[in-house]
C-alpha positions as CSV (number, residue, x, y, z in Angstrom):
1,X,0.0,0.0,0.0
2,X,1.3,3.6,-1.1
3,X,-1.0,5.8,0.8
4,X,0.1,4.8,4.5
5,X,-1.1,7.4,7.3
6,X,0.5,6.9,10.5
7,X,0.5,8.8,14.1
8,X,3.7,9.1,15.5
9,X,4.0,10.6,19.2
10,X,7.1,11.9,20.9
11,X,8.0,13.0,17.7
12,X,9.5,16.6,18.4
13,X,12.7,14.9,19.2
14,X,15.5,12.1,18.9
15,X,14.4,8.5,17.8
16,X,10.1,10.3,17.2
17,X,11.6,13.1,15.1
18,X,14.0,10.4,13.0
19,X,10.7,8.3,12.2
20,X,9.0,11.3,11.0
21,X,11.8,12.9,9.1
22,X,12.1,9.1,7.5
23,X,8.4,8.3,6.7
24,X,8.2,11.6,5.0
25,X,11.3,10.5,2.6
26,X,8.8,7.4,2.4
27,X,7.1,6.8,-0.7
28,X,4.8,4.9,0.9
29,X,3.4,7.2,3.4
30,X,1.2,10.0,2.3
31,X,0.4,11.5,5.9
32,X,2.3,12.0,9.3
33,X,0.8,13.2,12.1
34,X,3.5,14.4,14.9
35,X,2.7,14.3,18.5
36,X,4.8,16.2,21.4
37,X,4.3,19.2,24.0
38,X,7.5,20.5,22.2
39,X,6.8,21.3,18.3
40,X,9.3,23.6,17.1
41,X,11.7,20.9,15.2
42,X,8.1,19.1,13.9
43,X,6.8,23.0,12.9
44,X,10.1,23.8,11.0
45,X,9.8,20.3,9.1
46,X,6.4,21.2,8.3
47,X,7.5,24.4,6.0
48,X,8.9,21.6,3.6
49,X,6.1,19.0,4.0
50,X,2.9,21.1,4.7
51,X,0.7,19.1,2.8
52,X,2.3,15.8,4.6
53,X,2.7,16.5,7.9
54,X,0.3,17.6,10.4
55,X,1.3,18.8,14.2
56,X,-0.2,18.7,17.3
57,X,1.0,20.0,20.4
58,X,0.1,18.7,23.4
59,X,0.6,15.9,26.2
60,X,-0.8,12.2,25.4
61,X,-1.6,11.8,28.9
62,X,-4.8,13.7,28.0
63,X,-7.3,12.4,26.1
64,X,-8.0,15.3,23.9
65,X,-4.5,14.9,22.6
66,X,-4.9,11.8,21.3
67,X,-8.6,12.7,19.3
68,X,-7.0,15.7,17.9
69,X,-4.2,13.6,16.6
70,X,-6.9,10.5,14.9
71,X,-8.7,13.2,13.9
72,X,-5.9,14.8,11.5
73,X,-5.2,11.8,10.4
74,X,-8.8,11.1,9.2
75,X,-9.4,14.6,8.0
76,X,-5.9,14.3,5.9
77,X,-5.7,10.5,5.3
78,X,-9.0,9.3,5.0
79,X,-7.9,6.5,7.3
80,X,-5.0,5.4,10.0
81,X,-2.4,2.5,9.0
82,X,-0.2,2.6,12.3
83,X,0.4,4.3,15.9
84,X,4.0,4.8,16.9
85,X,3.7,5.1,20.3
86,X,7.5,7.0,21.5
87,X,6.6,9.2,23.9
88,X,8.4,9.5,27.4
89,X,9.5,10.8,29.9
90,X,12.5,11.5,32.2
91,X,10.5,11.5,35.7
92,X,9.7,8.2,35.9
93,X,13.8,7.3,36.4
94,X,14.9,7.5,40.1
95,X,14.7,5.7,43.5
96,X,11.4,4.3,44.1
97,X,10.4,6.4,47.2
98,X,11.1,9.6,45.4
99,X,8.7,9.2,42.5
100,X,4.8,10.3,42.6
101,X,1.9,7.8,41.0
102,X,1.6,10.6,38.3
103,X,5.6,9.7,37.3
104,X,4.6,6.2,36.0
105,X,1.9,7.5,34.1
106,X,2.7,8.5,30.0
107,X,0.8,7.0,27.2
108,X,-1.1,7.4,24.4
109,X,-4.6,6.2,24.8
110,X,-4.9,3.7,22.3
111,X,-8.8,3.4,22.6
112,X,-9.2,6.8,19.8
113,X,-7.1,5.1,17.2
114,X,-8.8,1.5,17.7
115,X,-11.8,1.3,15.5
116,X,-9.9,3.5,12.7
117,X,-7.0,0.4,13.0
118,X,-9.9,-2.3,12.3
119,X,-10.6,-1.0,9.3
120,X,-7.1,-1.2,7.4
121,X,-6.0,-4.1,9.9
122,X,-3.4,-1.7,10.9
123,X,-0.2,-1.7,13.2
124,X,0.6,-0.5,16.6
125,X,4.3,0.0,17.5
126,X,5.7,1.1,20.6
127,X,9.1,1.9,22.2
128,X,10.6,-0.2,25.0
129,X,13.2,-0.5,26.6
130,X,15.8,-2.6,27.4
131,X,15.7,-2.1,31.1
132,X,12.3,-3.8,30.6
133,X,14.1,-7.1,30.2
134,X,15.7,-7.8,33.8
135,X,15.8,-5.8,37.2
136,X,18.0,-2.7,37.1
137,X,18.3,-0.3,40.4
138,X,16.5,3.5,39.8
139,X,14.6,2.2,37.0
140,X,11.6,0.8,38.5
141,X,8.7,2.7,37.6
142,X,10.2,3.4,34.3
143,X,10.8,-0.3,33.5
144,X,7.9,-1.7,34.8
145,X,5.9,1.1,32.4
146,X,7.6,-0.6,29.6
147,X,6.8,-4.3,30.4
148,X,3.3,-3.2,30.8
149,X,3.6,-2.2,27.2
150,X,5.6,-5.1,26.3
151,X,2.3,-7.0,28.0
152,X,0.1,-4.9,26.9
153,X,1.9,-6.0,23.1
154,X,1.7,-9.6,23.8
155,X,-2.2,-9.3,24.7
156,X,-3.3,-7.1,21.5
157,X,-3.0,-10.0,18.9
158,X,-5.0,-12.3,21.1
159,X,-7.8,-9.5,22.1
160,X,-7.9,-8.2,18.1
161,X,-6.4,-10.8,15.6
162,X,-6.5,-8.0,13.2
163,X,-4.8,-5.4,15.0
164,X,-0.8,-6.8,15.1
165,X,1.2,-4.8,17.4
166,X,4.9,-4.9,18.0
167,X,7.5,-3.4,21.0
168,X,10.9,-2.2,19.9
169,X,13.9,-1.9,22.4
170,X,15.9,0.8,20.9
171,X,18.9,0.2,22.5
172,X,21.0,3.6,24.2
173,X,20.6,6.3,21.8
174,X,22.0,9.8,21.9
175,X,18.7,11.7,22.9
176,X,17.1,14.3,25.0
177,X,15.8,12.1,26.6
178,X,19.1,10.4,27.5
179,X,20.9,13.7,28.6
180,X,18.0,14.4,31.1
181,X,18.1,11.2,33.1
182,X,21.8,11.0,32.8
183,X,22.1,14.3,34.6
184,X,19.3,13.5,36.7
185,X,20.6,14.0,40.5
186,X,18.0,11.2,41.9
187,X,19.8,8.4,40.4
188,X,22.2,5.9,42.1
189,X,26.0,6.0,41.3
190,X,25.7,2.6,39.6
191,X,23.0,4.1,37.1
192,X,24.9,7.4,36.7
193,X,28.2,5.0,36.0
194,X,26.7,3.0,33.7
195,X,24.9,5.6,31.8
196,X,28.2,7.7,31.3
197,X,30.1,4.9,30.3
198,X,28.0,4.5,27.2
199,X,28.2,8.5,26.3
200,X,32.0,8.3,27.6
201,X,33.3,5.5,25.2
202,X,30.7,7.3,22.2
203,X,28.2,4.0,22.1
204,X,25.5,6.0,21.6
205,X,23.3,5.2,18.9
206,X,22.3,8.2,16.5
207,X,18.1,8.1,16.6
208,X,18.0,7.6,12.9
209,X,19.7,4.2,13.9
210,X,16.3,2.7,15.7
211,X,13.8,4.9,14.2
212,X,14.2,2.7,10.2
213,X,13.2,-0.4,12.2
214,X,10.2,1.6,12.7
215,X,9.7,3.1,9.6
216,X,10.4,-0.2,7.7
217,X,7.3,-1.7,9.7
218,X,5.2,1.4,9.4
219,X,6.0,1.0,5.3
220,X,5.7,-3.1,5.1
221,X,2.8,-3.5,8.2
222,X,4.5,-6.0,11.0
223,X,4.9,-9.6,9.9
224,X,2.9,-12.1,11.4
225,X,5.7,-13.6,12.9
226,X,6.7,-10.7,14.7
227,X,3.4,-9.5,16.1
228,X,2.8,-9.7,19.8
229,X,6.2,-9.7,20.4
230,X,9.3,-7.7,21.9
231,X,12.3,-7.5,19.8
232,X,15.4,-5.0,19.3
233,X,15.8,-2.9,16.8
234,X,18.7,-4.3,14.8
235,X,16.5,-7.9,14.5
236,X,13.8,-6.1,12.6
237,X,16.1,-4.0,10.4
238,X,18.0,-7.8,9.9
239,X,14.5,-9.3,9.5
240,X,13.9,-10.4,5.7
């Protein structure tokens, strides 16, 4: 299909900004909707794309967020292909005694793009984590947020056979995001160690590294094989 509209949050920055600069060099995407609470980097792309991209600025924590965004997507598209769900935050990384219930809560309500993903038999793709995987100290609410999604990934093909849905671990990739919870005082030395060590010895991925394994899904639809599953980035880029 050559007329792919797809919703992509967290996308005024790093790995959400690298999917949407990608899927607009995509001939097989004819609408992007961008997502964030910062949209100047989505708002200068848009002087170059204005009749392919389409911004909204707000928090996906609200409800009203996410309608505004299906509703671009309809208005523009005529229909919705695939959710990238990329949004985070920094908050939720820290000691567990110093983090609010508010801190472990981030996510796009997937409930306003349902019906519309029925109709094409579309994708959902989110952003893990690989702290998801096994225990790590001063990641706790921010891990187990991302295998509730992993879960929540693993449940979607059995709830909605049509609806496949896939969970990406991105790896450590040279981000916003990244800087803020390296410099983030709350953390333990181990966490603050290991963080630095990976900007130290530069192995940092660049966000465009991580965002094609998204935009090849968003282009080819997730393979059966791969739905309800959580997988790295460089297996689906590898993936055939």
């Amino acid at each position: 299909m050559s007329n792919k509209v797809a919703i992509v949050t967290g996308a005024g920055n790093g790995i959400g900004l690298s999917i949407v600069t990608q899927l607009l060099n995509s001939p097989e995407v004819s609408h992007v909707v961008g997502v964030d609470l910062n949209t100047a980097k989505l708002e200068s792309l848009q002087q170059t794309h204005r009749d392919q991209l389409h911004v909204v600025t707000g928090d996906v924590s609200q409800q009203s967020t996410n309608i505004q965004a299906v509703e671009l997507a309809l208005k523009h598209g005529k229909h919705l292909n695939a959710i990238v769900l990329n949004a985070g935050v920094n908050r939720s990384v820290g000691p567990l005694p110093t983090l609010s219930v508010d801190d472990w809560k981030s996510m796009f309500d997937i409930k306003a793009a349902w019906p519309y993903l029925l109709e094409t038999e579309g994708d959902i793709l989110m952003t893990s984590s690989g702290v998801s995987l096994a225990p790590a100290e001063s990641w706790t609410p921010y891990a187990c947020t991302k295998s509730s999604l992993n879960y929540l990934v693993s449940c979607l093909p059995l709830e909605e056979p049509r609806i496949k849905a896939i969970s990406i671990t991105p790896g450590a990739v040279d981000t916003n995001l990244q800087t803020e919870i390296r410099m983030n005082t709350k953390k333990s030395k181990a966490t603050t160690d290991f963080l630095n060590g990976f900007y130290n010895e530069n192995r940092l991925l660049k966000p465009e590294q991580p965002a094609s394994a998204f935009v090849k899904l968003v282009k080819i639809g997730i393979p059966a094989r791969l739905t309800g599953k959580t997988v790295s980035w460089e297996d689906v880029v590898k993936a055939h």
